[in-house]
C-alpha positions as CSV (number, residue, x, y, z in Angstrom):
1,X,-14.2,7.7,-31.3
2,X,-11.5,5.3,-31.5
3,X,-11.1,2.9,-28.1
4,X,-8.1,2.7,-26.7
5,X,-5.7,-0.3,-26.6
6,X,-6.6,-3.2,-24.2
7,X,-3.3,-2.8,-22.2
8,X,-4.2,0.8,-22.1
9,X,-7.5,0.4,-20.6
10,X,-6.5,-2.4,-18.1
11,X,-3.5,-0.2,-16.7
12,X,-6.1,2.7,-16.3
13,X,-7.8,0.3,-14.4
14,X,-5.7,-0.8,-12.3
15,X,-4.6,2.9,-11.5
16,X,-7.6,3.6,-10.7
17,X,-8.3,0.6,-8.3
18,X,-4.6,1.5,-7.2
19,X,-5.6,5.1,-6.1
20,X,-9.0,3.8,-4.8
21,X,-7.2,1.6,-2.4
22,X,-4.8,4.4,-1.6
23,X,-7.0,6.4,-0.1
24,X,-9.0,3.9,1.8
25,X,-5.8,2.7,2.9
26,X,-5.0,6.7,4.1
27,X,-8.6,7.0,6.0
28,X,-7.7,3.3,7.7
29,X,-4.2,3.8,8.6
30,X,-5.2,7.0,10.4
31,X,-8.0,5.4,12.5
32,X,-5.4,3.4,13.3
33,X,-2.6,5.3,14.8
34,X,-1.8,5.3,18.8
35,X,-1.9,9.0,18.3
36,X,-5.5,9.6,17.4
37,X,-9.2,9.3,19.4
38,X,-10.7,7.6,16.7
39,X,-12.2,4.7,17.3
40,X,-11.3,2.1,20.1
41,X,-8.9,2.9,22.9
42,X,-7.5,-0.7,23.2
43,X,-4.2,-0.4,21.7
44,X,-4.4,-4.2,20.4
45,X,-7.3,-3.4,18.0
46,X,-5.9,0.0,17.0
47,X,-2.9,-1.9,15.9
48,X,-4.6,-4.4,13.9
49,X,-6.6,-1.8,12.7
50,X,-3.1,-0.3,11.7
51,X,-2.5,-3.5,10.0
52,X,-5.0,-3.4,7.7
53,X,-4.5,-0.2,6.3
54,X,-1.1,-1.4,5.9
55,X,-2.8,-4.1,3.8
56,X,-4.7,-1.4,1.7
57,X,-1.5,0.1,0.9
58,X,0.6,-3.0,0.0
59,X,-2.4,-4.0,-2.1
60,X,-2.8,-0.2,-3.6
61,X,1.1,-0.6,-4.7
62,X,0.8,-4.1,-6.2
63,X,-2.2,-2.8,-8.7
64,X,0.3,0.3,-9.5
65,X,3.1,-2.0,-10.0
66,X,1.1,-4.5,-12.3
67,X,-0.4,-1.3,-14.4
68,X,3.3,0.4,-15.1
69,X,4.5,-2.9,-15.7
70,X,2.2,-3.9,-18.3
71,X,2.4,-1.0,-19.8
72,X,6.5,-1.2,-19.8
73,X,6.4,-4.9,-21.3
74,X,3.6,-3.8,-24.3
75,X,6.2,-0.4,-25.0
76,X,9.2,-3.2,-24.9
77,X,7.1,-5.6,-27.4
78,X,7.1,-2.5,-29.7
79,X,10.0,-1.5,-29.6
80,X,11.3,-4.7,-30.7
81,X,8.6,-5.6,-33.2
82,X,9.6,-5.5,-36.6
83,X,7.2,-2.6,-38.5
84,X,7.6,0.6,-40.8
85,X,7.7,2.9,-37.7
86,X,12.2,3.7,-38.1
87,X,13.5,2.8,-34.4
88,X,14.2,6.2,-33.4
89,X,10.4,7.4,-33.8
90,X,9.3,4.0,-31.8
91,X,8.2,4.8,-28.2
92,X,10.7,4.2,-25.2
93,X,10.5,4.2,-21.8
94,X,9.6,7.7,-20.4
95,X,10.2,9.2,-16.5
96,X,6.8,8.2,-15.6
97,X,7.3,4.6,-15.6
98,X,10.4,4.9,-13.5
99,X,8.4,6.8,-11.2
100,X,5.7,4.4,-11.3
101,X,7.4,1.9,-10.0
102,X,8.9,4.1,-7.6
103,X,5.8,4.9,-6.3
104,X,4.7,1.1,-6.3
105,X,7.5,0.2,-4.2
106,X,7.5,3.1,-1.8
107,X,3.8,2.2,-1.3
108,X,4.5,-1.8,-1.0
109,X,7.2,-0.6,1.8
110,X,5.3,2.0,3.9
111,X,2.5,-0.8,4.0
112,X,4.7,-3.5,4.6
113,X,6.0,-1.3,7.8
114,X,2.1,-0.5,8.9
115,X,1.8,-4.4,9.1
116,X,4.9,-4.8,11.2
117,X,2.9,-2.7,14.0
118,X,1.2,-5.3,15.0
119,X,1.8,-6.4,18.6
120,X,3.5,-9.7,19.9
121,X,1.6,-12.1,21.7
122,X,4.2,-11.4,24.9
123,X,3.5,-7.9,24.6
124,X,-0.4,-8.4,24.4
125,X,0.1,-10.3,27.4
126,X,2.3,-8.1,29.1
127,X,-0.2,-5.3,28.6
128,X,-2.9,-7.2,30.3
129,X,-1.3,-8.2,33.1
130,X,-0.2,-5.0,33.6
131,X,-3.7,-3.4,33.5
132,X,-4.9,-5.9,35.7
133,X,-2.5,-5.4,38.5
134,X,-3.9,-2.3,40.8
135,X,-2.0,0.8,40.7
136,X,-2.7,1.8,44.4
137,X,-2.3,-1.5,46.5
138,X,0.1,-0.6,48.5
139,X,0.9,-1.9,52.1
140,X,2.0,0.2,54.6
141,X,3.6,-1.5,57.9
């Protein structure tokens, strides 16, 4: 069997690291959602763990975006290479690179927004304080 080119194999690579680091990003991001019982009730450590699964994705979409990209620049070098191949049977970018980096960036941007979840320190403090107030003190006169 003949191996495939080294850009080949390195973008399959990187896909596949891409798509591994999808899905753990998937499985994080929902442990880390206010709206599931998951895990720890604190709302500060849901959050970060929000954050990082917003990590997995921006991550997942860089190895996607590194993978269609070298494949785009080693189609480009052959296009533009001199050889016997006529220029209208030379290869050319197809729809699946377009939505490759499509994909990349929608990834990179729905991460990117998982990361901005992440409370402020005035808000972590204002969420404290507010727990540590009692509920029921009230004075009657």
């Amino acid at each position: 069997l003949p191996s495939l080119a080294v850009h080949i194999q390195t973008s399959r690579a990187l896909m596949v690291i891409s798509l591994l680091l999808g899905f753990f990003g998937i499985i994080v991001s929902v442990v880390g959602m206010k709206c599931t019982k998951v895990g720890e009730e604190d709302p500060v450590t849901k959050s970060r763990i929000a954050v990082a699964g917003g990590v997995l994705f921006i991550l997942s979409g860089l190895c996607s975006l590194a993978a269609v990209s070298l494949y785009a620049t080693q189609v480009t070098y052959e296009f533009f290479r001199e050889s016997a191949v006529p220029i209208n049977a030379r290869y050319e970018f197809g729809s699946a690179l377009f939505v490759g980096w499509g994909a990349a960036g929608l990834s990179m941007l729905g991460g990117s927004l998982l990361c901005c979840s992440c409370p402020a320190k005035e808000r972590r403090v204002q969420q404290y304080q507010r727990q540590t107030q009692p509920s029921t003190s009230r004075e009657y006169v």
